[in-house]
Legacy VTK file of the C-alpha trace (Angstrom):
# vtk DataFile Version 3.0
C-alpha trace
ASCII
DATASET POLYDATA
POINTS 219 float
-28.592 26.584 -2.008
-26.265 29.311 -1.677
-27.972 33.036 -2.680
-26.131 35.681 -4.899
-24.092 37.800 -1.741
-26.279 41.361 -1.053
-23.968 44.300 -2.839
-25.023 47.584 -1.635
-27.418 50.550 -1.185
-29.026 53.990 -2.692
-26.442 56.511 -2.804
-26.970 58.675 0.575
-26.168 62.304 0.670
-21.994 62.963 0.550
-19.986 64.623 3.392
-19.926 68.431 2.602
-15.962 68.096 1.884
-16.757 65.335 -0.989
-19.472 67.676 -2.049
-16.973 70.501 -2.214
-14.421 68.539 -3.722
-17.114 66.877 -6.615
-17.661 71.010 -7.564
-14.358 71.860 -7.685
-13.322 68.976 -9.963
-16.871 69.985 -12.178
-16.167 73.695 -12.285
-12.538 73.103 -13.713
-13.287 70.511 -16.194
-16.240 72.372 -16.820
-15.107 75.939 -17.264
-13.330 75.898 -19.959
-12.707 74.015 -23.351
-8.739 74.424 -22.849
-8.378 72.805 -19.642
-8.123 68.948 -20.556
-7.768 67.785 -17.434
-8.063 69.319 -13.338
-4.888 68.634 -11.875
-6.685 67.400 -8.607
-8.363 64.236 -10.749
-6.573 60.694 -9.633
-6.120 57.929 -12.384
-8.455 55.251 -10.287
-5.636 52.487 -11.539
-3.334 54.023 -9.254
-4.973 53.131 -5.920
-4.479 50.230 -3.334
-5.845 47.400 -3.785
-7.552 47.437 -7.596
-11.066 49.531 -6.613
-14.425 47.095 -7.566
-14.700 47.154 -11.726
-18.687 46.686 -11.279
-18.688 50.265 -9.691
-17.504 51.668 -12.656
-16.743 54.138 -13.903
-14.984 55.651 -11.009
-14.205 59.043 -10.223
-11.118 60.013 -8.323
-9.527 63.502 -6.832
-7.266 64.413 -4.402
-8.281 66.196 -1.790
-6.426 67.966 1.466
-6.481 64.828 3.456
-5.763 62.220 0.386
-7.172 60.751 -2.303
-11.127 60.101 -2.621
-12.427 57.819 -4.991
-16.390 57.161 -5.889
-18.310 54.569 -7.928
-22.014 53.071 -8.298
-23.991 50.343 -9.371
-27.178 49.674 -10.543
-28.934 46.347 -11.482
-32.246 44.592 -11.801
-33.480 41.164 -12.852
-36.524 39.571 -13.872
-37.608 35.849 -12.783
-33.835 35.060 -12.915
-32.932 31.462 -12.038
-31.200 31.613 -8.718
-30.839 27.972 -7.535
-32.417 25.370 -6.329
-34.197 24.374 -3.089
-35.242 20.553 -2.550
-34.884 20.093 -6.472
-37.107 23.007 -7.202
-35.706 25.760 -9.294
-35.891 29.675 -7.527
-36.299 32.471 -9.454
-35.926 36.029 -8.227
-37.176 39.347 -9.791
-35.780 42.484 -8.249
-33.318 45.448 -8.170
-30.533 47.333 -6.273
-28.735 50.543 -6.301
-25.504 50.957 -4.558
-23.074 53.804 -4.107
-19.275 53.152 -2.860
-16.476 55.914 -1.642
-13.737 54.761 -0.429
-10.265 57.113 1.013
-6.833 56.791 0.333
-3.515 57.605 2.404
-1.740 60.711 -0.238
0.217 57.856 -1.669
-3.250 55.859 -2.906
-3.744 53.077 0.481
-7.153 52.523 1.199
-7.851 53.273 4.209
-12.111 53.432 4.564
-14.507 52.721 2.434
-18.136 53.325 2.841
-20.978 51.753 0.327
-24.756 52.822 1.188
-27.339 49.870 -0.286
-30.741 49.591 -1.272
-32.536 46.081 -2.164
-36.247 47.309 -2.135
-37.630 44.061 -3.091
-36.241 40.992 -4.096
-39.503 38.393 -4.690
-38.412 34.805 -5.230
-40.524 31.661 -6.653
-41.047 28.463 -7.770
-42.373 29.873 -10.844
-40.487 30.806 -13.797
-42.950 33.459 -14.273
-42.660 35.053 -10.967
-46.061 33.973 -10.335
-47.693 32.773 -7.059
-44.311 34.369 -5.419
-43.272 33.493 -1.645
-41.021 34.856 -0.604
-39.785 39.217 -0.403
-36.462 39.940 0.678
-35.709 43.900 1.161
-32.989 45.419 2.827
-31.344 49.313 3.091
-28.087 49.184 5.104
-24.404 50.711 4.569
-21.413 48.626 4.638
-18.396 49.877 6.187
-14.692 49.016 5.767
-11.667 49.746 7.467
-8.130 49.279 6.360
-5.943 48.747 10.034
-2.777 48.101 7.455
-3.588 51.009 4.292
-3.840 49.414 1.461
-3.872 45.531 2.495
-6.673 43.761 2.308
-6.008 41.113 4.911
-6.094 43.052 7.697
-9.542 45.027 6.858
-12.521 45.337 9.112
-16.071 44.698 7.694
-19.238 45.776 9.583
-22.433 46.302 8.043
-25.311 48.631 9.556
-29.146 49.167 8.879
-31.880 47.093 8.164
-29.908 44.043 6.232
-32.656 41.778 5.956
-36.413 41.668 6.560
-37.969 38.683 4.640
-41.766 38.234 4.463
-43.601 35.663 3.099
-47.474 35.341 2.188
-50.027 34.387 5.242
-46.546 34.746 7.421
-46.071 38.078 7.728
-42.109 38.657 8.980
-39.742 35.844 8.657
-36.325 36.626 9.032
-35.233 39.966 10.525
-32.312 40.886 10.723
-30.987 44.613 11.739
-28.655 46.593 13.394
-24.844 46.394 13.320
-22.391 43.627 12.588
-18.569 43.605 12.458
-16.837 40.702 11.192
-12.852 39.108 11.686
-10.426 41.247 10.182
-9.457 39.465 7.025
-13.116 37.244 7.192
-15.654 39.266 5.277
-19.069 36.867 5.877
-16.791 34.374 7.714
-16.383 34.792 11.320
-18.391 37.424 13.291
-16.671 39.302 16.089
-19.575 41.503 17.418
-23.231 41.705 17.031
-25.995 44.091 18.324
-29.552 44.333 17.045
-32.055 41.725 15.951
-30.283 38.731 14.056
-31.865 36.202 12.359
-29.709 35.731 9.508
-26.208 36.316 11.252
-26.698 34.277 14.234
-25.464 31.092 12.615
-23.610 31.800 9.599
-23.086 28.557 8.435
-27.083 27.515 7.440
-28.311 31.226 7.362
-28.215 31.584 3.548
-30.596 28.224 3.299
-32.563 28.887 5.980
-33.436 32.713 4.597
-34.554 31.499 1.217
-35.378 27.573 1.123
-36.694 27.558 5.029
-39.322 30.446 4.113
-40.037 29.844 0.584
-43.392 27.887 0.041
LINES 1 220
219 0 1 2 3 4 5 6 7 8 9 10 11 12 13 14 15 16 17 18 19 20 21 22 23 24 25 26 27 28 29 30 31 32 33 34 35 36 37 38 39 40 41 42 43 44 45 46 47 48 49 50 51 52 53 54 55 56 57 58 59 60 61 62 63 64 65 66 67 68 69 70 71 72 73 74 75 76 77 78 79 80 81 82 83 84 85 86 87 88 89 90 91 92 93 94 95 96 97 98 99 100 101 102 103 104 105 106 107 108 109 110 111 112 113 114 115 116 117 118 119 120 121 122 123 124 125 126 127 128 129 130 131 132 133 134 135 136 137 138 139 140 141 142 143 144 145 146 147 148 149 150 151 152 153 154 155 156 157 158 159 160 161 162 163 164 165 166 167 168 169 170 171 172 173 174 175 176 177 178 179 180 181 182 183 184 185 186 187 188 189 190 191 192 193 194 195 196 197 198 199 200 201 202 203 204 205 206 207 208 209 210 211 212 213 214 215 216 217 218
């Protein structure tokens, strides 16, 4: 089976500039009934490449060094059907909170982006009522991408950081583990990894780790 791909964490706290900047762009809009609009406030469509529509809706300003754009998500499910192992149906119950902020060249190229994720509990079973679960998935980590060629896609850098996964499973205690930093291919986002350091149980082989975290531990 092949589980939903992780999105990303709890909002942690913002650089003081993008704190500075956020205050700024409140104040002005704020102020004052006449202004419409703070001339420092980006139109997000104007950015390179298209920013994530599930982060919506995004706020965008321009700033001394560029243009800084911020969005964040929030989800949860209930004994959702999530796949299959051996014929069996999985459901999961659980939740995540993610904040992205990603910078821009003056002219609107990407250049970094930073997302800070929180999964505190993702319980999966056999059940469609989430009973007799057997599985808990949790993870807090930040994602971090970097943009060698602004704006383009292909040539960005993805590493993740944190506590990614720590799966535990009833009369088991810790199954999978997985923590501490890994940077992928340029171009290969959850493809081809080009450096890892920590404790990897899910990254070390890429190409069975998604069955072997839920359908290898779920009972």
């Amino acid at each position: 089976m092949k589980p939903k791909p992780p999105r990303s964490l709890v909002a942690r706290s913002l650089s003081l500039v993008l704190v500075a900047a956020t205050a700024v762009v409140g104040l002005l809009v704020g102020g004052s009934a006449a202004v419409a609009k703070s001339p420092h406030v980006v139109d997000p469509a104007s950015v390179q490449p298209a920013l994530n529509p599930d982060f919506a809706p995004w706020s965008c300003f321009r700033t001394g060094q560029g243009i800084i754009c911020q969005g964040s998500y929030e989800d949860s499910w209930e004994n959702e059907l999530f796949g299959q192992c051996d014929g069996r149906d999985v459901y999961v119950s659980g939740s995540a909170s993610e904040h992205m902020t990603r910078w821009h060249t003056s002219d609107g190229l990407a250049t970094k982006t930073i997302v800070h994720l929180n999964y505190p509990a993702d319980t999966f079973s056999f059940s469609a009522t989430g009973d007799d679960p057997g599985l808990v998935i949790r993870g807090h980590w930040n994602r971090h991408y970097t943009y060698p060629d602004p704006g383009d896609p292909t040539t960005r850098v993805l590493t993740e950081v944190g506590a990614i996964y720590l799966a535990t499973s009833p009369g088991q205690g810790i199954v999978v583990h997985d923590a501490g930093k890994v940077t992928f291919e340029p171009g290969g986002d959850y493809e081809e990894v080009a450096i890892m350091r920590g404790v990897h149980d899910f990254y070390s082989d890429i190409a069975t780790a998604e069955d072997r975290l839920i359908c290898g531990n779920l009972s």
